[in-house]
C-alpha positions, -999 to +999 in steps of 0.1 A: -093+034-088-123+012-088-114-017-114-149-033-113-176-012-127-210-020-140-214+003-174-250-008-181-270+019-194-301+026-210-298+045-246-316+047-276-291+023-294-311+033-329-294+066-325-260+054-319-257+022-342-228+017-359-206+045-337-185+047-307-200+063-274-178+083-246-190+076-213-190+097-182-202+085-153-227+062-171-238+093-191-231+098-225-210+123-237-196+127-268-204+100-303-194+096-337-177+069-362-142+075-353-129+063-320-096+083-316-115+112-323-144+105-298-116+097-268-096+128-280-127+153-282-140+140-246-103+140-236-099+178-245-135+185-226-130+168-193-094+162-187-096+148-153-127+125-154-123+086-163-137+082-198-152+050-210-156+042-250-181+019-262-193+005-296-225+002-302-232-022-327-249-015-365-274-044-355-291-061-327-269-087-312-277-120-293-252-131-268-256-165-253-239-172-221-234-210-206 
C-alpha cells in the first residue's frame, strides 16, 4: 500500500460545506453530515477499494504555512 498520496482535488466546495466527502480514487463518492454513515455507505458499495473521508469545511479557511 502506497502511504504517500496527494488527495488534492478540484470540487465545488459550496456544495459540500459543512459535510464529510468519501473519496475514491480522487473521485467523490458518497457525502453527507455524518461521517460513520458516509464510510459505512461507501464501505457497503465498494468493499475492496481504499476509501478516503474528508471534511470539507462550513467556511473558507486560510492556512498559513512557515
Amino acid at each position: 500500500m502506497d502511504t504517500k498520496q496527494d488527495f488534492n482535488i478540484n470540487i465545488d466546495s459550496t456544495k459540500y460545506r459543512g459535510k464529510y466527502i468519501a473519496l475514491i480514487d480522487k473521485k467523490i463518492v458518497g457525502s453527507g453530515k455524518n461521517a460513520k454513515l458516509v464510510l459505512d455507505n461507501t464501505r457497503a458499495k465498494y468493499p475492496k477499494k481504499e476509501i478516503v473521508l474528508r471534511k470539507i469545511p462550513e467556511e473558507e479557511t486560510l492556512i498559513l504555512v512557515i
